[in-house]
N, CA, C and O of each residue as an XYZ file, in Angstrom:
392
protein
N      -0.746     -0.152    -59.030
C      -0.719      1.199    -58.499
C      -2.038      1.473    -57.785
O      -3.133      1.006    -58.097
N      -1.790      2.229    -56.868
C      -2.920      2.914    -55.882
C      -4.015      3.264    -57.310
O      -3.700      3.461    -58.483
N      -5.011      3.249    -56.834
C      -6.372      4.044    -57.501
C      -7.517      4.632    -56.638
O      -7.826      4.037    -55.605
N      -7.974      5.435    -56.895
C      -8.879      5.679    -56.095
C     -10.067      6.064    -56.710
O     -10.071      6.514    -57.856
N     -11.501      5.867    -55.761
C     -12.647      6.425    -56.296
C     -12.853      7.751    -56.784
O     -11.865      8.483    -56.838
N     -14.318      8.328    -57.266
C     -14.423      9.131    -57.489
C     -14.940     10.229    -55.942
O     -14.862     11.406    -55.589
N     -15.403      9.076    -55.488
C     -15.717      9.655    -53.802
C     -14.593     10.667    -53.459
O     -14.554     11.886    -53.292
N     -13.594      9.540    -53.421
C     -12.372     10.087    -52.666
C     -11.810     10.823    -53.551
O     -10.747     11.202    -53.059
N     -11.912     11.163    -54.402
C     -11.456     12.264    -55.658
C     -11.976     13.605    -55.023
O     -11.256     14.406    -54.427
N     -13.275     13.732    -55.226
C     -14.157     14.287    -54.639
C     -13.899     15.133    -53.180
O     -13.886     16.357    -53.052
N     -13.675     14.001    -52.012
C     -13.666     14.583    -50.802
C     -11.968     14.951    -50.604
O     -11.584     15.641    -49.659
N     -11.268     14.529    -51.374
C      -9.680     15.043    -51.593
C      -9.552     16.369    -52.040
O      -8.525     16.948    -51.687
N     -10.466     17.066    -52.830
C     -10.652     18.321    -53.274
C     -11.444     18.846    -52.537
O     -11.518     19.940    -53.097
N     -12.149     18.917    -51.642
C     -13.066     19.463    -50.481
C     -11.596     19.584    -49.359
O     -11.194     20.724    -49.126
N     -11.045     18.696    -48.876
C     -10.134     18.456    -48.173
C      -9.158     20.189    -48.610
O      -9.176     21.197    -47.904
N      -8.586     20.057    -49.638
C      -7.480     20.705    -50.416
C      -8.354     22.403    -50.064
O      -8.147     23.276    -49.221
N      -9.148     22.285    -50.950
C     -10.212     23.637    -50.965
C     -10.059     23.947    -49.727
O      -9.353     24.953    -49.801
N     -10.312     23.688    -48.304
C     -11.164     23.573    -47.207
C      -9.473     24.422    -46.332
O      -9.448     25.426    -45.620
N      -8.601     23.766    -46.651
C      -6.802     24.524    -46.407
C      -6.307     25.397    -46.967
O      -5.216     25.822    -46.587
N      -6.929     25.908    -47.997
C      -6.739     26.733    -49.215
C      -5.041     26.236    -49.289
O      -4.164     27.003    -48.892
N      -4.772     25.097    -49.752
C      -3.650     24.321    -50.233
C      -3.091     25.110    -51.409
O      -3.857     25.679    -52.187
N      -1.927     25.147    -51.534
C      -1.437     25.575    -53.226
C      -1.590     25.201    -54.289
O      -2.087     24.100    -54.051
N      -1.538     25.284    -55.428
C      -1.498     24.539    -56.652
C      -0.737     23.841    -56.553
O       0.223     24.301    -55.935
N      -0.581     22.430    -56.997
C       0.018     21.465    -57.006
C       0.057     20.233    -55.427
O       0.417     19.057    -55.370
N      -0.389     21.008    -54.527
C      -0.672     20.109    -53.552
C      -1.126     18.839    -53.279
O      -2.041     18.603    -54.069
N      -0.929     17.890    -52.531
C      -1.698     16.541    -52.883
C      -1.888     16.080    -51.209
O      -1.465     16.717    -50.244
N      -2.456     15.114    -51.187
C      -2.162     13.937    -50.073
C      -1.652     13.336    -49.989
O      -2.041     12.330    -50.582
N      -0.349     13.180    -49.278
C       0.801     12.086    -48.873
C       0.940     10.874    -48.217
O       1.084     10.903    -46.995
N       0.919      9.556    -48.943
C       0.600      8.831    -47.937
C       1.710      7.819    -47.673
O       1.698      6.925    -48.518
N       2.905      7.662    -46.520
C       3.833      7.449    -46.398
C       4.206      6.318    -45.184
O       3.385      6.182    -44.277
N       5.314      5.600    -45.175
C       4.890      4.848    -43.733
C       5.316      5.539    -42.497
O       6.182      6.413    -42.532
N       4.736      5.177    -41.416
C       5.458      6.186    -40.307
C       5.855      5.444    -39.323
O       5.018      5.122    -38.479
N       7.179      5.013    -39.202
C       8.011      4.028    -38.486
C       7.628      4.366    -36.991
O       7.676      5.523    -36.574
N       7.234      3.265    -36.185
C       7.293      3.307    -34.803
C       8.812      2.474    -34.464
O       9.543      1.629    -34.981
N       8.727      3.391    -33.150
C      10.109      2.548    -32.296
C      10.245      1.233    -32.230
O      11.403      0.849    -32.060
N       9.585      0.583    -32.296
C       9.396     -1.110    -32.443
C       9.637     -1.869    -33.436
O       9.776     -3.090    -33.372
N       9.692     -1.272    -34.300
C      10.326     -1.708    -35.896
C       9.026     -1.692    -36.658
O       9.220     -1.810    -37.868
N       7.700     -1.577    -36.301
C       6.589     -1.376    -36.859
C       6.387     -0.334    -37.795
O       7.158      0.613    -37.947
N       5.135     -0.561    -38.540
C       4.606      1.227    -38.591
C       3.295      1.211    -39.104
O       2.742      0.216    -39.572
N       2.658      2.701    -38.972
C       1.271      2.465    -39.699
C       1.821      3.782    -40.943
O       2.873      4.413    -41.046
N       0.564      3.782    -41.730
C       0.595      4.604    -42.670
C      -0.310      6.015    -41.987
O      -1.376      6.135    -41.384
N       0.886      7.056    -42.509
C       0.718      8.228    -42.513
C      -0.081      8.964    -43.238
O       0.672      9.625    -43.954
N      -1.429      9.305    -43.532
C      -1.629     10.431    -44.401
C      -1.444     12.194    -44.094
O      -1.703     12.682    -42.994
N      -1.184     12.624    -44.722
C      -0.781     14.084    -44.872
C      -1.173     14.770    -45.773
O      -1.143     14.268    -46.896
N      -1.611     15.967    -45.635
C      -1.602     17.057    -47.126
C      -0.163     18.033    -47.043
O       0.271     18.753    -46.144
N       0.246     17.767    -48.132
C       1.595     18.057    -48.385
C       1.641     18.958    -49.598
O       0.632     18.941    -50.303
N       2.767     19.840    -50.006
C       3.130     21.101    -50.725
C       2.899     20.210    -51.976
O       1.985     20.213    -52.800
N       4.013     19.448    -51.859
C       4.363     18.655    -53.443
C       5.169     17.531    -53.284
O       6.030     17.626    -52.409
N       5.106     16.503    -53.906
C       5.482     15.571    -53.521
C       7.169     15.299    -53.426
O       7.916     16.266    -53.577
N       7.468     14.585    -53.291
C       8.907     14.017    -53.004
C       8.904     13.694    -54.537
O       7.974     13.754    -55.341
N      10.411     13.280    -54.735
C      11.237     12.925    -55.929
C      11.012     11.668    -56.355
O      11.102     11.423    -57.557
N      10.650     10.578    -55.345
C      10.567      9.186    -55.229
C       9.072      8.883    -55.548
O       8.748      8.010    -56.352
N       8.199      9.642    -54.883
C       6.595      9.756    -54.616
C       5.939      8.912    -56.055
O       6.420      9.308    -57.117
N       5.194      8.118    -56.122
C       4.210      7.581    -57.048
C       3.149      8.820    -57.083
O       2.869      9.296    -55.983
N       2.536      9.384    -58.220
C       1.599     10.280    -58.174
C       0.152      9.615    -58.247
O       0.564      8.466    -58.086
N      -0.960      9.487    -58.343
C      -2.080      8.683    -58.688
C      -3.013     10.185    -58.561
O      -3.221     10.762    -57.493
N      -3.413     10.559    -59.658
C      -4.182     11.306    -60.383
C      -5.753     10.629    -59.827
O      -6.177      9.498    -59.589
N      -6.288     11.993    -59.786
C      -8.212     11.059    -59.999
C      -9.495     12.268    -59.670
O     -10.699     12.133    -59.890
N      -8.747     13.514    -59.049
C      -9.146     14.961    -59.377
C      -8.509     15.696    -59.132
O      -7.308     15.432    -59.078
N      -9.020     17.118    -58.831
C      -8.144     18.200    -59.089
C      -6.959     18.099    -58.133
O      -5.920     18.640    -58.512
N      -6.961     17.401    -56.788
C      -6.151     17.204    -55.970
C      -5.517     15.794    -55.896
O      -6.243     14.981    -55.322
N      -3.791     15.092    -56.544
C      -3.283     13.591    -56.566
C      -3.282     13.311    -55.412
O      -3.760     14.037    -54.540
N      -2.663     12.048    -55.186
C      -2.176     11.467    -54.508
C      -0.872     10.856    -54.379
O      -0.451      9.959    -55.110
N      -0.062     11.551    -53.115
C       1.351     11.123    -53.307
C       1.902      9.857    -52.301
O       1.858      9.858    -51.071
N       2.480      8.678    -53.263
C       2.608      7.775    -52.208
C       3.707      7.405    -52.536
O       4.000      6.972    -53.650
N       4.703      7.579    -51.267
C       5.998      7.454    -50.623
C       6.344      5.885    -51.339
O       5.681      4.850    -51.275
N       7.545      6.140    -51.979
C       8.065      5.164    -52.971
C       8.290      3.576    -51.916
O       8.328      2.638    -52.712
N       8.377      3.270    -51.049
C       8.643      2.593    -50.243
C       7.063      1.448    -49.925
O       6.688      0.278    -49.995
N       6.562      2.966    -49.517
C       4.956      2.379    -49.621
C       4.334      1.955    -50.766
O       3.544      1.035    -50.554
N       4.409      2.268    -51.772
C       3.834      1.837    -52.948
C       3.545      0.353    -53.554
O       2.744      0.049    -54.437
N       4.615     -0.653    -52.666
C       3.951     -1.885    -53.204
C       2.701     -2.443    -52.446
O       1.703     -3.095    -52.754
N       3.190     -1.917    -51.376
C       1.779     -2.564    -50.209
C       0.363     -2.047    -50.661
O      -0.646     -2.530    -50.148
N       0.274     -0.873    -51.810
C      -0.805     -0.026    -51.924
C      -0.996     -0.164    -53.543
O      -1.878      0.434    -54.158
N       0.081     -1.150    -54.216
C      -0.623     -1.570    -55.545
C      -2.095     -2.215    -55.790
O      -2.911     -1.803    -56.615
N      -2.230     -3.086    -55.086
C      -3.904     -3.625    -55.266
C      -5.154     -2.957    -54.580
O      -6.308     -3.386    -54.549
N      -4.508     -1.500    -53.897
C      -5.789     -0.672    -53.251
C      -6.432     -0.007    -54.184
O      -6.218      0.382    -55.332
N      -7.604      0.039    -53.101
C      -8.176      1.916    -53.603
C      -8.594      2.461    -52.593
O      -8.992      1.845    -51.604
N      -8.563      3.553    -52.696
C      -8.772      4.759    -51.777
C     -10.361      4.935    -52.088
O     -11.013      4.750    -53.116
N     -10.583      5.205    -51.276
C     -12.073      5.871    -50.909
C     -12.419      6.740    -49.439
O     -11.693      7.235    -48.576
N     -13.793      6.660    -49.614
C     -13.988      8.026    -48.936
C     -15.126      8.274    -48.275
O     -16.170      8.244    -48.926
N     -15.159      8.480    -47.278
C     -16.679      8.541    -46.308
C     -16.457      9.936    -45.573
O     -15.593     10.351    -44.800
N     -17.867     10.610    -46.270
C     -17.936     11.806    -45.747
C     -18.982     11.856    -44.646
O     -19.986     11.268    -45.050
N     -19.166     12.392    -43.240
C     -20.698     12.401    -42.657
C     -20.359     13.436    -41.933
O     -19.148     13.645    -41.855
N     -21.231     14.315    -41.249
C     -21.021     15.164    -40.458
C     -20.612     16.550    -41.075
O     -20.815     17.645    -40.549
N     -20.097     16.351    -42.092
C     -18.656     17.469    -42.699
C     -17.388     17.020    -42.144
O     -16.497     17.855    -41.991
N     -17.174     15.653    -41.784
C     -15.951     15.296    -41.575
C     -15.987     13.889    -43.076
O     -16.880     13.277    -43.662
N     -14.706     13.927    -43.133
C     -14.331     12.924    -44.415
C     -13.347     12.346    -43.437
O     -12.933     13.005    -42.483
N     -12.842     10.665    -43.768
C     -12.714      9.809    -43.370
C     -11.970      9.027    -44.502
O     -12.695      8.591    -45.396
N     -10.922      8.840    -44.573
C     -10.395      7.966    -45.278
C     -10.300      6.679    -45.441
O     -10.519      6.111    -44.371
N     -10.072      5.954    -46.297
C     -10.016      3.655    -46.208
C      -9.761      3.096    -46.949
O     -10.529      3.056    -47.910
N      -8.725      2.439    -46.971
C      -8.070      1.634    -48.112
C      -8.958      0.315    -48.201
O      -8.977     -0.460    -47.244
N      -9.669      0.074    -49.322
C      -9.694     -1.646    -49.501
C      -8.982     -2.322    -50.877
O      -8.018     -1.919    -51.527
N      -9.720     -3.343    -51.037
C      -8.709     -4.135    -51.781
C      -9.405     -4.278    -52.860
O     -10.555     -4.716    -52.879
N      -8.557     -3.806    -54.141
C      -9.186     -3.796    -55.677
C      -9.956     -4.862    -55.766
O      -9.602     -5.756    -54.999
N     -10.900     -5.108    -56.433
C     -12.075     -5.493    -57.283
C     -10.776     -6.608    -57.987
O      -9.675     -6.160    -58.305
N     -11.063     -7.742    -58.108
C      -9.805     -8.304    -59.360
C     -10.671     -8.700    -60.219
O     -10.054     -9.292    -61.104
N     -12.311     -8.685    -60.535
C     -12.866     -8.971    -61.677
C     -12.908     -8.029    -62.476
O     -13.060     -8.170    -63.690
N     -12.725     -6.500    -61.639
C     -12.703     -4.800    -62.155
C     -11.505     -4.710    -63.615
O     -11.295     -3.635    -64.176
């Protein structure tokens, strides 16, 4: 399952705060099919997640990832680069000694 830092915990609740989002709100992260049969991944801040959605907890604001997507995003983690007052999202690849 997805995991993420505390960074990105962090700048996910700055994010949320910053929209004045609802309770229960999260970040959605889903694939987004191009015409070509391709796709990249979508992130979104979204109401609440889908029925299917994997949740991944890590602060006040989860993370919802689109049941489809979820195997490609088992060995990630999410993190988080803030500069400017802009945050920046980036998947890398779990630690396997972690």
């Amino acid at each position: 399952m997805l995991t993420m830092t505390q960074t990105a915990a962090e700048a996910l609740d700055a994010v949320a705060a910053s929209a004045s989002a609802p309770e229960g709100a999260g970040l959605r992260i889903a694939r987004d099919p191009q015409p070509d049969g391709t796709g990249d991944l979508a992130v979104t801040l979204v109401d609440r997640p889908q029925p299917t959605d994997q949740i991944v907890e890590g602060g006040d604001t989860a993370v919802f990832v689109e049941a489809e997507t979820a195997p490609y995003l088992d060995d990630k983690v999410l993190d988080a680069q803030v500069q400017d007052g802009q945050v920046g999202f980036m998947l890398a690849e779990r630690d396997a000694s972690a």
